[in-house]
N, C-alpha and C positions, 0 to 999 in steps of 0.2 A: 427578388429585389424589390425593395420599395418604391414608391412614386420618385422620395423626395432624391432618394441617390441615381435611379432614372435618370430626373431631371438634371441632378451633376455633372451625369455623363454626358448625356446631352449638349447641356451647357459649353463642360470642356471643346467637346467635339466643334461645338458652331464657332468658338476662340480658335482652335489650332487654323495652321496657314497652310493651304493647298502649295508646296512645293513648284509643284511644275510650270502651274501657273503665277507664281513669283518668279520662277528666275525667266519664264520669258518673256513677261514683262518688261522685270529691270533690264534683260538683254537687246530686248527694244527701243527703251531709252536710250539704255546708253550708245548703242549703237549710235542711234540718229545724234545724240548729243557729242560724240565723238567725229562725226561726219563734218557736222556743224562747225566744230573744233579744226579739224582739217582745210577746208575749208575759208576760214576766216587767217589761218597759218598760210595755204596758200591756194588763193583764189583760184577757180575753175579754170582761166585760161593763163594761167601761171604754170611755171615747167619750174621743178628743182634742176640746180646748176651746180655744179661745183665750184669751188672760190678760185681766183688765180693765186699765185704765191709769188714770192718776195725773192730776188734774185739768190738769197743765200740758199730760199726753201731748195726752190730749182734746183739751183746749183747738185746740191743733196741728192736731188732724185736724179738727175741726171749722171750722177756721180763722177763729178768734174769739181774743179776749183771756181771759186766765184769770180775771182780775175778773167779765169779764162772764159769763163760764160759772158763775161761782159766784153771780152774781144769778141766771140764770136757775133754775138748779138751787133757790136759796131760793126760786121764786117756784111751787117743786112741780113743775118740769119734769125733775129729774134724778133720779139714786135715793138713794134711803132714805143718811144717816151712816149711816159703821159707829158701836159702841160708844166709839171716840174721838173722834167727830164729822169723822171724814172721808170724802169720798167716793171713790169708786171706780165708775168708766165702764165697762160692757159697750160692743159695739159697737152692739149694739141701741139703749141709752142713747144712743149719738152718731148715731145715726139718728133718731131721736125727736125730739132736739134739735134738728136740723137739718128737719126739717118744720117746727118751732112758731115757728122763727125766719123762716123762710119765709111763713108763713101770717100774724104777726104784721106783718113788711113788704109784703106782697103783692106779691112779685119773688121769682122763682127764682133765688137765691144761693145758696145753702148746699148746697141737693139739689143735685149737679152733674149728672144724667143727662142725656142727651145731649138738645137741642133741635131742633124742626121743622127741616131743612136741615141737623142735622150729622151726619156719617157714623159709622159704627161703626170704629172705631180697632181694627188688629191690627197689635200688634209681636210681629214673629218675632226671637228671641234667638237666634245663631248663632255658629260656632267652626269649623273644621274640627278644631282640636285638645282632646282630652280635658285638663281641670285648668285649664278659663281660667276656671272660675267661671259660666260659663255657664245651669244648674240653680240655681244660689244668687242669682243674678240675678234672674232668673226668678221663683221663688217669693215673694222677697222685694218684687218691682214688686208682679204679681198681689196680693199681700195688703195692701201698702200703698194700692195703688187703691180695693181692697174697704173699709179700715177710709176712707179718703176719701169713702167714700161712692157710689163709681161701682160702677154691677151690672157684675160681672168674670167671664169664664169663660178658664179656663187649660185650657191643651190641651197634653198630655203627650207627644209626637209624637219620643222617645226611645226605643226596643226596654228599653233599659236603664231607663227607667223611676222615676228618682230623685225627679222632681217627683212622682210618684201618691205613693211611699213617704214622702216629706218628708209631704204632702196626706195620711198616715194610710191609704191602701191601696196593699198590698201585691199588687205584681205577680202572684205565684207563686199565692196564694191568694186576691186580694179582687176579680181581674179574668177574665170568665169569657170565652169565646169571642163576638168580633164586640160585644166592651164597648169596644172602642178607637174609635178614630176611623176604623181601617181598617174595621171593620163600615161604617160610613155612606159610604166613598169605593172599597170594592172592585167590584170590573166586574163579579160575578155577583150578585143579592139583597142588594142594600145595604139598610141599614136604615134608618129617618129618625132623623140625629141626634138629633133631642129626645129620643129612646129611650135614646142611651149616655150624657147627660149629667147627673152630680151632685152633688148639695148637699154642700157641706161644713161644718165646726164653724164657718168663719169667716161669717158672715153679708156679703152680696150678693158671695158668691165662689164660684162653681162650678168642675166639674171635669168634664175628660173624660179619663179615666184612659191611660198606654200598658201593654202590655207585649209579651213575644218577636213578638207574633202580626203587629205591625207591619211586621215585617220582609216576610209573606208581600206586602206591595205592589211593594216592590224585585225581589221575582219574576216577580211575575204580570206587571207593568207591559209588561217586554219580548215579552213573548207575547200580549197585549192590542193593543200598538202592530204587530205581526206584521202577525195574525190581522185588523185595521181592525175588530174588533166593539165595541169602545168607542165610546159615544156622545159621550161626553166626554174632551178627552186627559188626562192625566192630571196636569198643570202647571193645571189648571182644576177638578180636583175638590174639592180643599178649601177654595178659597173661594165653588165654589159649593154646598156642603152649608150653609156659615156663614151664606150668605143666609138660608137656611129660618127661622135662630131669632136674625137680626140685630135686633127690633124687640127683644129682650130684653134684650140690654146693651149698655154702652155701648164697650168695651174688652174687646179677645181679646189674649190674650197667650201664644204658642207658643215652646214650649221644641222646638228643634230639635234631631235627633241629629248627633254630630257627625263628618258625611260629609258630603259631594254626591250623595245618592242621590236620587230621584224621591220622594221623600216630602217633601226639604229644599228641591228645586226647586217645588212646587206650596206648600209655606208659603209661600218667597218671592214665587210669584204672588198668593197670597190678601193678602198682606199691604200695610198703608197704611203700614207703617215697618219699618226695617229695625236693632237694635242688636246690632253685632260687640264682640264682649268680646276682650281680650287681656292677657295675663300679659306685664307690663314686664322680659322680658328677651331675651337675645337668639334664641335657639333657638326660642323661641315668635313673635317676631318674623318671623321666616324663614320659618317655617313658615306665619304670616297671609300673606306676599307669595306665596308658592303659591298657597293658597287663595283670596285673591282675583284673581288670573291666572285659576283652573279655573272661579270663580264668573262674571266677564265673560265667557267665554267659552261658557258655558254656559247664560248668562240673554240671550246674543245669538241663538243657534239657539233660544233657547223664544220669544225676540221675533218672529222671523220665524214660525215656527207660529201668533202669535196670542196668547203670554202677554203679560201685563200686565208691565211692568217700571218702572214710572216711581214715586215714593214721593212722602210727604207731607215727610218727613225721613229720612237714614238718616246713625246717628251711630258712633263707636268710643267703648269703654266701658276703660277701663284698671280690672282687678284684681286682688283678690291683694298689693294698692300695699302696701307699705313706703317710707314714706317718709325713713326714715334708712338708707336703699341705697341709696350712692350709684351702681353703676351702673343701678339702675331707676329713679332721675332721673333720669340721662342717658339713659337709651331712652325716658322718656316725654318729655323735652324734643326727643329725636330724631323723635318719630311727633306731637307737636304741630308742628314747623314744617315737617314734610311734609302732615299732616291739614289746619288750622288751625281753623277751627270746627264740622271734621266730628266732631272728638273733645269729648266731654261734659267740660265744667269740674270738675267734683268725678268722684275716681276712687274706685273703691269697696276702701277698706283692709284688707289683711292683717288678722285678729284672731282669736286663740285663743279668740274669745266665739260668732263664730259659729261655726266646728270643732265646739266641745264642745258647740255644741246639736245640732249635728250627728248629732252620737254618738246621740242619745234623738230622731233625724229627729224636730226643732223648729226654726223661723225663731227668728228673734233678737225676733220679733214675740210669740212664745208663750211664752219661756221667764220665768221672772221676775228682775228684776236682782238679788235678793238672792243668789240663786244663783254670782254672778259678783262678783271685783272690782268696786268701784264707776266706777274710771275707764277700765279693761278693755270692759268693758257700753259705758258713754255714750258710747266714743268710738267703738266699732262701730255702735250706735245713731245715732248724730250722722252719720254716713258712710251710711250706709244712707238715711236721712232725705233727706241732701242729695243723691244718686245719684238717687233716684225724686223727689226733689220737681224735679228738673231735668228729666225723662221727661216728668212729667206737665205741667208748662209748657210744653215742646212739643206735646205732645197736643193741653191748653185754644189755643193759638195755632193748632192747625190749625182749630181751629175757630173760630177769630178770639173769643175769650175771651182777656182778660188773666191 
């Protein structure tokens, strides 16, 4: 070779960009630039809170008439008027409520916690593809269960970790080593779950946070299964860590990452239900019929091993819906006469209302309507409402509750 192409080479070489050393760079950045971001969202000795709600919201969760919630409230059961003489519902307040109404009937209506003979409920929320709404799902079931009144723990079982940061911790900095679920399900010194699991601002809604560190089971697992020192395979450890602290709530609800790794195959063992989300078009469509081809096939070999595979219910969740698209009518009318009552009747709508809470990691549950167009807000509200009030009447029926 010559000098002069040599020197080309060369040249090229000292142009190209060291990889490694770019992305963790930029991941250093951004980090701290996201920190910063948080931060200024909500200051070090600031706590996220949940909003109060509006006598009718109440009303709803409590599942009473508003008349009647405003007798009870006059009869000194609710909280204090503001200075207008209106009221306004903590969650707290709609738990309160929902004992005194209980105690004055003497039947457990109201408290919905789960009864002698009914089982503890986990739906794992699943995708193989990233953007079907899957975390938004998720967070917004979980918290709707909690303001209903059911003791709820969400399990953040994502590397990426959207559901802890929506839930107010932060990955990077609020999750320390073996604070995951992987502490309580790794093959060397696991921990006892009660240990990694916590309280959040929303009252009977816990958390068990993820972050990167989840990944290390996707590793270890295959050298575990090698090696045979696993006591337990590993399609069996996280619903048997769940046992430990099942007499506590009533509903688990797991945000899956989205693969088919050994962490998404053992949620789907732990799990009494199963909901697949999908983005009504067609790309995403394509992509769910892979996914579920690699998932039967994959939940057949953990059957023969010994895993659980049989559910209470497992439904498809259409979202992201626009429903003045016309072709995402036509692919949801396409996957309903294929599905037919596998897919959930209300689909959960496209809305710039939940985006923008997004932005300031808030459910649509936290942020306040004022904030929002008024009919922007109620219509994503209204859709959200009816997505989970449809979840949880399959829930109440598995347990033979109306």
């Amino acid at each position: 070779m010559g000098k002069r192409s040599c020197s080309r080479v060369l040249a090229l070489q000292d142009d190209q960009e060291h990889l490694p050393s770019l992305l963790a760079t930029d991941a250093k950045e951004l980090s701290y630039q996201l920190q910063q971001h948080q931060a200024k969202i909500f200051p070090p000795l600031s706590q996220k809170t949940i909003r109060t709600f509006s006598p009718a919201e109440a009303a709803a969760f409590i599942g009473i008439g508003e008349g009647y919630l405003r007798q009870v409230a006059a009869d000194g059961h609710g909280p204090d008027p503001l200075a207008n003489g209106r009221r306004l519902y903590s969650a707290i307040d709609m738990d309160r409520i929902r004992r005194v109404l209980d105690e004055r009937n003497g039947t457990p209506k109201y408290v919905p916690a789960r009864r002698p003979g009914e089982k503890l409920q986990i739906v794992s929320v699943m995708n193989f593809k990233g953007g079907s709404g899957k975390t938004t799902t998720a967070a917004h079931l979980a918290q709707f269960m909690a303001l209903r009144g059911y003791r709820v723990l969400a399990v953040d079982l994502d590397p990426q970790a959207s559901l802890s940061a929506l839930f107010g911790h932060q990955p990077e900095f609020d999750v320390g080593e073996g604070e995951t679920i992987y502490g309580a399900i790794r093959y060397e010194a696991p921990r006892p779950i009660a240990d990694i699991v916590r309280a959040t601002y929303t009252p009977n809604l816990h958390l068990i946070p993820g972050n990167l560190e989840l990944m290390e089971f996707e590793h270890e697992t295959p050298k575990a299964m090698a090696s045979g020192t696993a006591e337990t395979m590993f399609f069996a450890r996280i619903g048997e860590v769940l046992t430990e602290i099942e007499s506590l709530y009533d509903v688990v609800v797991i945000d899956c990452p989205p693969q088919l790794g050994f962490l998404t195959m053992s949620a789907l063992c732990a799990a009494t239900s199963v909901l697949i989300t999908v983005h009504p078009q067609m790309l995403d469509v394509m992509s769910m019929s892979q996914f579920l081809t690699m998932t039967s096939e994959l939940m057949s070999v953990v059957e023969k091993a010994g895993g659980r595979t049989s559910y209470d219910w497992m439904r498809y969740l259409v979202t992201r819906f626009e429903p003045n698209d016309g072709p995402q009518s036509q692919m949801t009318g396409f996957m309903r006469a294929i599905f037919g009552n596998r897919m959930l009747h209300n689909a959960m709508v496209k809305s710039t209302a939940v985006a923008d809470a997004g932005v300031t990691k808030q459910t649509l549950y936290e942020v306040e309507r004022s904030q929002f167009t008024r009919g922007t807000y109620d219509r994503a509200l209204e859709s959200l409402n009816l997505v989970n009030g449809e979840i949880e009447a399959h829930i109440r029926s598995t347990w033979g509750r109306r």
